[in-house]
DOROKE-433624 format. One record per residue (C-alpha): residue number from 1; residue in one letter; x, y, z. Coordinates in steps of 0.25 Angstrom, whole numbers. Layout:
% DOROKE-433624
<vexpa NUM,"A",<X,Y,Z>> ...
END
This chain:
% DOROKE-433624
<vexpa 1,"X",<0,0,0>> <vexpa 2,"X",<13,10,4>> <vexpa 3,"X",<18,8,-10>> <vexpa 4,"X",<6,7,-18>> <vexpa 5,"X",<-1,21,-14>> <vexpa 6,"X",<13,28,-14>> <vexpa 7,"X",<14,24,-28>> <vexpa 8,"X",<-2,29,-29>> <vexpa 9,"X",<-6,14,-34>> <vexpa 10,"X",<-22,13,-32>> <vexpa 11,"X",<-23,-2,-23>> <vexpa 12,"X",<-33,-8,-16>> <vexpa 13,"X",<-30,-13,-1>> <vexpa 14,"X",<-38,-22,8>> <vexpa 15,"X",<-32,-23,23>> <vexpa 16,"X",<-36,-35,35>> <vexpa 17,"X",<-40,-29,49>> <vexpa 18,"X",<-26,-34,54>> <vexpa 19,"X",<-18,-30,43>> <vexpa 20,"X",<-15,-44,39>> <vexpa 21,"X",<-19,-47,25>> <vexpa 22,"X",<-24,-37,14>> <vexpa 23,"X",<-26,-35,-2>> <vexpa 24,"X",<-17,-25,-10>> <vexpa 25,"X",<-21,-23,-24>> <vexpa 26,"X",<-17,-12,-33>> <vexpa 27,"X",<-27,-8,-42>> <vexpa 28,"X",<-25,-14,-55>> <vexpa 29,"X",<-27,-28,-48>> <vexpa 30,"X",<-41,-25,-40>> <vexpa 31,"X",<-48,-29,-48>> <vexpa 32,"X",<-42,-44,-54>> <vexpa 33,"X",<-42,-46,-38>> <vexpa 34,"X",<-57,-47,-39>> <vexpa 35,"X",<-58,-37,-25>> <vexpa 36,"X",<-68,-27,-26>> <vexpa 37,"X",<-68,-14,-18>> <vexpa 38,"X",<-77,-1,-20>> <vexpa 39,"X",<-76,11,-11>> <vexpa 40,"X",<-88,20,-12>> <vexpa 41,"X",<-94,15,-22>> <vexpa 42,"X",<-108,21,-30>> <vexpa 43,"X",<-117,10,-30>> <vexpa 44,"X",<-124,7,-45>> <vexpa 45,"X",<-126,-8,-45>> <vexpa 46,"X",<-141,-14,-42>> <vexpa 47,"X",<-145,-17,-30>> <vexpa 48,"X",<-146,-29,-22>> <vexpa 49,"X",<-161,-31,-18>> <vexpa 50,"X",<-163,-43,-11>> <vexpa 51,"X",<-151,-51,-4>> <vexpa 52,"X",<-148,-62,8>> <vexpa 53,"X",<-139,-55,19>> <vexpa 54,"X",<-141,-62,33>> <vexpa 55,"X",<-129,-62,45>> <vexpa 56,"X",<-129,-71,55>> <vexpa 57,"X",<-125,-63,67>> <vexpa 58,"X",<-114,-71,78>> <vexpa 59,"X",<-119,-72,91>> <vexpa 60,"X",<-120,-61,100>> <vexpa 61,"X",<-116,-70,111>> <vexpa 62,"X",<-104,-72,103>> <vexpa 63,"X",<-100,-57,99>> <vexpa 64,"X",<-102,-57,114>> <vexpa 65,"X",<-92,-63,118>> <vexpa 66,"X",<-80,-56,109>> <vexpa 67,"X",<-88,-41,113>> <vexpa 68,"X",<-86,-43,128>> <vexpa 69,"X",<-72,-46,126>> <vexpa 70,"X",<-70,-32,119>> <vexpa 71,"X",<-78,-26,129>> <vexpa 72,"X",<-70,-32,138>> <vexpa 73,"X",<-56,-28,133>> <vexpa 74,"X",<-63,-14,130>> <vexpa 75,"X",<-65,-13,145>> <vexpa 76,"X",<-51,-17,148>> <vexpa 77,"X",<-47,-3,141>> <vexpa 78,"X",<-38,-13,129>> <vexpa 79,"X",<-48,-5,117>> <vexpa 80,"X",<-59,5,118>> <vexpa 81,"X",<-67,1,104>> <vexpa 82,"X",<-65,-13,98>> <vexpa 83,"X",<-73,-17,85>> <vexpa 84,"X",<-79,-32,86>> <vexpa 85,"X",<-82,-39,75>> <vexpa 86,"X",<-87,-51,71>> <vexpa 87,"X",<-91,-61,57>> <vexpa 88,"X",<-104,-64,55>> <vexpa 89,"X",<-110,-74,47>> <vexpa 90,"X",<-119,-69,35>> <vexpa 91,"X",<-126,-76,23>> <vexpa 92,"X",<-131,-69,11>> <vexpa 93,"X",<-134,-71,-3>> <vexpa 94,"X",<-124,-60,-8>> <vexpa 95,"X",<-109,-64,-12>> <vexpa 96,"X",<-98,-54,-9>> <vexpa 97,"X",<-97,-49,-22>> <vexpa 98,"X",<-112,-45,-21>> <vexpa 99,"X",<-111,-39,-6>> <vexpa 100,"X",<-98,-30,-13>> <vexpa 101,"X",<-106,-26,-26>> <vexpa 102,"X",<-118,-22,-18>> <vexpa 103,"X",<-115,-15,-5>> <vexpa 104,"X",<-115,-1,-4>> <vexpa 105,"X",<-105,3,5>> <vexpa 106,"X",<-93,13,4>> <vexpa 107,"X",<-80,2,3>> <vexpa 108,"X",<-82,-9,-2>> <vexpa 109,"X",<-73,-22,-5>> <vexpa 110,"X",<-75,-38,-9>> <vexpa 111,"X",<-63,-48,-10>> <vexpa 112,"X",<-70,-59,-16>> <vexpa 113,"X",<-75,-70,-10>> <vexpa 114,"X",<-68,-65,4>> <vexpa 115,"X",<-74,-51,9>> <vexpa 116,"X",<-85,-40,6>> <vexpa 117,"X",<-83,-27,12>> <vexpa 118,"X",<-92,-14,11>> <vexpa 119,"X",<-87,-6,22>> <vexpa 120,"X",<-93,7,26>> <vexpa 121,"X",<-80,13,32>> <vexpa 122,"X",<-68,20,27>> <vexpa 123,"X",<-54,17,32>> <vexpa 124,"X",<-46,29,28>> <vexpa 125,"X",<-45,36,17>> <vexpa 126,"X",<-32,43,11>> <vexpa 127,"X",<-32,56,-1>> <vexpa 128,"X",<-19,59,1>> <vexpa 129,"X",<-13,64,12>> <vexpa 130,"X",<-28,65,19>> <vexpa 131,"X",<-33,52,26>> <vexpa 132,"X",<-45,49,33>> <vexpa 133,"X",<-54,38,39>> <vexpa 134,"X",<-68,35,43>> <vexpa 135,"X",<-70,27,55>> <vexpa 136,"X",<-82,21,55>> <vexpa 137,"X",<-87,17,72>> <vexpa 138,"X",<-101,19,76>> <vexpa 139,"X",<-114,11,71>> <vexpa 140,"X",<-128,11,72>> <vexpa 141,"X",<-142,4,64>> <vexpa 142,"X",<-148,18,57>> <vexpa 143,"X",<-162,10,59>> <vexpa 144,"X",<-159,12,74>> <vexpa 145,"X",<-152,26,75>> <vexpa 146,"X",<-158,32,60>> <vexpa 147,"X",<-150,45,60>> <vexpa 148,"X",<-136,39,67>> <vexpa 149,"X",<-139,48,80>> <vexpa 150,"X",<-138,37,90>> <vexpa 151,"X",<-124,33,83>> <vexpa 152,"X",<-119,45,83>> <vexpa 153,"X",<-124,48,98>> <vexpa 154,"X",<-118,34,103>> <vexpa 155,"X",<-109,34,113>> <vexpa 156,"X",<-104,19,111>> <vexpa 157,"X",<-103,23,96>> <vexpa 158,"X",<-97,35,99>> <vexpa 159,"X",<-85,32,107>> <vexpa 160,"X",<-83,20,96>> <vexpa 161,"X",<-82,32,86>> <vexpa 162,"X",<-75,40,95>> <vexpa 163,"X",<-63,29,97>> <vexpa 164,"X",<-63,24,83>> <vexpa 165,"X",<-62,39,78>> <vexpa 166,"X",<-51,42,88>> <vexpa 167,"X",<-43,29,82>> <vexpa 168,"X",<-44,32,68>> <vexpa 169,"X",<-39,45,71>> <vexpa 170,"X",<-27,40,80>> <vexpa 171,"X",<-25,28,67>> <vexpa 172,"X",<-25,41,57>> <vexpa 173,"X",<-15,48,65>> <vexpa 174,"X",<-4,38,63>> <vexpa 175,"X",<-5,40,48>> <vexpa 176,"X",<-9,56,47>> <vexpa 177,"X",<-8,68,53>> <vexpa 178,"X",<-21,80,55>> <vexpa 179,"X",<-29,68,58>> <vexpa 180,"X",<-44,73,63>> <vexpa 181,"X",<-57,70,64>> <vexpa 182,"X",<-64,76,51>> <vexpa 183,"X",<-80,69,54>> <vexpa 184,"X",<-83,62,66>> <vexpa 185,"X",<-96,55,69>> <vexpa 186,"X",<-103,53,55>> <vexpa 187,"X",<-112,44,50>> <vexpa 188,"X",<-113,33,39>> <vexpa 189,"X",<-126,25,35>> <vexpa 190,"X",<-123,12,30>> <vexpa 191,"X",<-133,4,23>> <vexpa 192,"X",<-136,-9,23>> <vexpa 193,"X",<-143,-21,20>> <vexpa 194,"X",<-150,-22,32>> <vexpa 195,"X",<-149,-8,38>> <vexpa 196,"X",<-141,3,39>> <vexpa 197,"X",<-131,8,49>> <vexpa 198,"X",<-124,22,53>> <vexpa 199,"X",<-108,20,54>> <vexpa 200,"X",<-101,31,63>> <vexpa 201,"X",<-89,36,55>> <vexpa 202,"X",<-78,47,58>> <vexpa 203,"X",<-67,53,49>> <vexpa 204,"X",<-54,56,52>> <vexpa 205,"X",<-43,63,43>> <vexpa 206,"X",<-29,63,41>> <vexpa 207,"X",<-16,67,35>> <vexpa 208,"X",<-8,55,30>> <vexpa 209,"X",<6,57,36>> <vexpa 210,"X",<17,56,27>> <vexpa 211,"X",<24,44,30>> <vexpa 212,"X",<10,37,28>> <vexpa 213,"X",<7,47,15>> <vexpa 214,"X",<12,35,6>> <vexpa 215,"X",<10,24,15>> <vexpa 216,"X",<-4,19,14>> <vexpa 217,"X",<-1,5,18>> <vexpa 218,"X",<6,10,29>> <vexpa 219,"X",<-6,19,34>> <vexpa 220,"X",<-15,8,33>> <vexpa 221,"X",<-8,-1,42>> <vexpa 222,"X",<-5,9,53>> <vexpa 223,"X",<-20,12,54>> <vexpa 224,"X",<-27,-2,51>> <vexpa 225,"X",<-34,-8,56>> <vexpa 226,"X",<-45,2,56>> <vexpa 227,"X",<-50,8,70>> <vexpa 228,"X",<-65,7,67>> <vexpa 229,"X",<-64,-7,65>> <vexpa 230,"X",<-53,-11,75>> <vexpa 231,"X",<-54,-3,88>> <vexpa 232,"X",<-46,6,99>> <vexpa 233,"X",<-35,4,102>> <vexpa 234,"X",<-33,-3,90>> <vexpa 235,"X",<-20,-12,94>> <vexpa 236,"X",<-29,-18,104>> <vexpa 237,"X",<-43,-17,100>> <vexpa 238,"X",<-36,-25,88>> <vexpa 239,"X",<-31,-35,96>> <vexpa 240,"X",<-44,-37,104>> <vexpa 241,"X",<-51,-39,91>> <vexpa 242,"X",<-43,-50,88>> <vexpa 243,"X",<-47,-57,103>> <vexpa 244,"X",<-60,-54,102>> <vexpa 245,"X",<-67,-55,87>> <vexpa 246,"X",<-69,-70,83>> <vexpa 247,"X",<-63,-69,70>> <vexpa 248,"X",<-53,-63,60>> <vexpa 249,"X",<-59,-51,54>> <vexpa 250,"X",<-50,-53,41>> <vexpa 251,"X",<-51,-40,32>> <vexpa 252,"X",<-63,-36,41>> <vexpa 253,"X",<-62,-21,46>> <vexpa 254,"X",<-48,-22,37>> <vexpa 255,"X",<-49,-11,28>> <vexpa 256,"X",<-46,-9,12>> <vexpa 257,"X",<-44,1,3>> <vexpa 258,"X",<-41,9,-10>> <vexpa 259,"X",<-31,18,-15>> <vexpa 260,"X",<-33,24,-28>> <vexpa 261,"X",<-21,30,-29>> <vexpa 262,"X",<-22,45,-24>> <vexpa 263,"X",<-35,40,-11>> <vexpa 264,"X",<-35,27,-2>> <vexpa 265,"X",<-48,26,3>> <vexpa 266,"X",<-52,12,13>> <vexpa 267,"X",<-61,5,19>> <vexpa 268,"X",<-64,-3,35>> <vexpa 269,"X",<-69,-17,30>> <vexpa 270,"X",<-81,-18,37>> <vexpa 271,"X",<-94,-23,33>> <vexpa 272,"X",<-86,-36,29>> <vexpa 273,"X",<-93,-49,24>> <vexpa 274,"X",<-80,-60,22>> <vexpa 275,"X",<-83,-74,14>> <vexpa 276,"X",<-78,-87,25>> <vexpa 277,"X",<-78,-99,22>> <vexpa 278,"X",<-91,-95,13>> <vexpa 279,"X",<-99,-89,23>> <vexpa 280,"X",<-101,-75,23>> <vexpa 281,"X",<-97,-67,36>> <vexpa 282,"X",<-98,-52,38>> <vexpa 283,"X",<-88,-45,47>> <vexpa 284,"X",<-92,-35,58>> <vexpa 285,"X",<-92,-27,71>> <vexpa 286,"X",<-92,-15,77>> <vexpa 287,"X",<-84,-8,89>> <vexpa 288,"X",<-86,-11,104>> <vexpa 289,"X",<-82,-1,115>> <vexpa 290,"X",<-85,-1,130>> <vexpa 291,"X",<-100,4,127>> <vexpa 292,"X",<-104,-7,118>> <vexpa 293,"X",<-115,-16,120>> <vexpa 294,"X",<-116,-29,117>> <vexpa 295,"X",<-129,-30,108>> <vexpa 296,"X",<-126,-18,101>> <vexpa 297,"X",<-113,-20,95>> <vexpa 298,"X",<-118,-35,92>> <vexpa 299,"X",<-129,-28,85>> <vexpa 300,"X",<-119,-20,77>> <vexpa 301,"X",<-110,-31,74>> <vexpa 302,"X",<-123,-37,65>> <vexpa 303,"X",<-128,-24,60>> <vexpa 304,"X",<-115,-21,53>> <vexpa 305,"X",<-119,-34,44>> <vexpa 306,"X",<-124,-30,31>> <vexpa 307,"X",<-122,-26,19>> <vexpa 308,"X",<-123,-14,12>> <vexpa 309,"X",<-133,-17,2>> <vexpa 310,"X",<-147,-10,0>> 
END
């Protein structure tokens, strides 16, 4: 990644949450690699009218049992904001091909046969010397809170926002300078197949210091994994997420990316269905802190399975 955007080569990058595997493709071979990726896309295709899309939730007795040991660890003082997570089962009549071509979301990507992402949150973004993120914390069902005013008035969700704004803000600083606070508090309607839901979002804006101007790579692996997805502090948050969730999240919550050759813009991978073993499973969580309730971020878990097609 250092030597491809000093030498302003367009590639594509997809990252894992813990920085072990990724793809790198330069442009001219994206497309015989069969990965598909579209960020912002305008939507023109028909759309789907009828189609299967059941989860089947875990256990609450089982998501239990790993939230009380983040509680736990939370009250210990070793992290203030941990993001559970969990794979849940789902069965539909859609492939991932079709979940790709028909969501309407703002990033989206497909390796075939292995993973679908259509992911509402952008990682950072670089023009430049200017970089920003968008930190995404903070969720709630609009058919319950219509105009997101009991999001936006939640002190659990607000000190979650709060903490993951801080973070990303302390992340930035280790690669720019004049890092600040540009919007805080602003809200996103996402919309899905079952329901829609406004997402909490922040952004926070930088100068790329110099001796990360040309080092994109670099950057990236100073600040991954993301804060929204990971927790505070990160070291440890990240270590108890390896104690605590029952699986591997993969390229879950990694993130991925495009450089076009003058602006890199990139994605969190959530929202994350992943092909095992031929069964489908779909990737989520949310962020626990000391005010979390049990049935309320159990509840959240399963109402960020969807997809965005309507």
């Amino acid at each position: 990644m250092d030597h491809f955007y000093e030498k302003k080569q367009p590639f594509l990058f997809i990252i894992d949450f813990e920085k072990k595997f990724g793809y790198f493709l330069l442009d001219n071979f994206i497309a015989e690699s069969g990965i598909l990726f579209a960020f912002h896309e305008k939507k023109n295709q028909d759309k789907l009218i009828n189609f299967h899309f059941e989860s089947k939730p875990i256990q609450q007795s089982l998501y239990e049992s790993s939230f009380q040991k983040v509680k736990a660890r939370i009250q210990h003082g070793d992290s203030y904001l941990t993001n559970l997570s969990f794979a849940t089962p789902i069965t539909t009549d859609l492939s991932l091909d079709e979940i790709y071509t028909y969501s309407n979301a703002k990033y989206k990507l497909l390796l075939p046969d292995q993973f679908v992402v259509f992911s509402p949150e952008r990682f950072v973004y670089i023009d430049d010397e200017k970089i920003s993120t968008n930190p995404m914390k903070g969720t709630s069902s609009v058919e319950n809170d219509p105009k997101g005013d009991l999001l936006l008035s939640s002190d659990k969700e607000m000190a979650e926002h709060f903490t993951i704004v801080d973070l990303m803000r302390n992340d930035l600083s280790m690669v720019a300078k004049n890092v600040s606070v540009q919007r805080f508090k602003y809200l996103n309607l996402v919309k899905s197949n079952r329901s829609a839901i406004w997402q909490m979002s922040s952004e926070i804006q930088g100068i790329v210091r110099s001796e990360f101007k040309n080092k994109i790579g670099s950057l990236f692996d100073r600040i991954l994994p993301a804060g929204s997805i990971s927790g505070a502090p990160k070291k440890r948050t990240c270590e108890i997420i390896s104690e605590v969730e029952n699986y591997r999240r993969g390229f879950y919550t990694g993130v991925f990316g495009c450089f076009d050759g003058i602006r890199l813009d990139s994605a969190v991978m959530i929202r994350f269905i992943e092909k095992q073993n031929n069964v489908l499973v779909f990737k989520s969580g949310g962020g626990i802190t000391s005010m979390s309730e049990l049935v309320q971020e159990y509840d959240e878990l399963n109402q960020k399975i969807y997809v965005p097609i309507f």
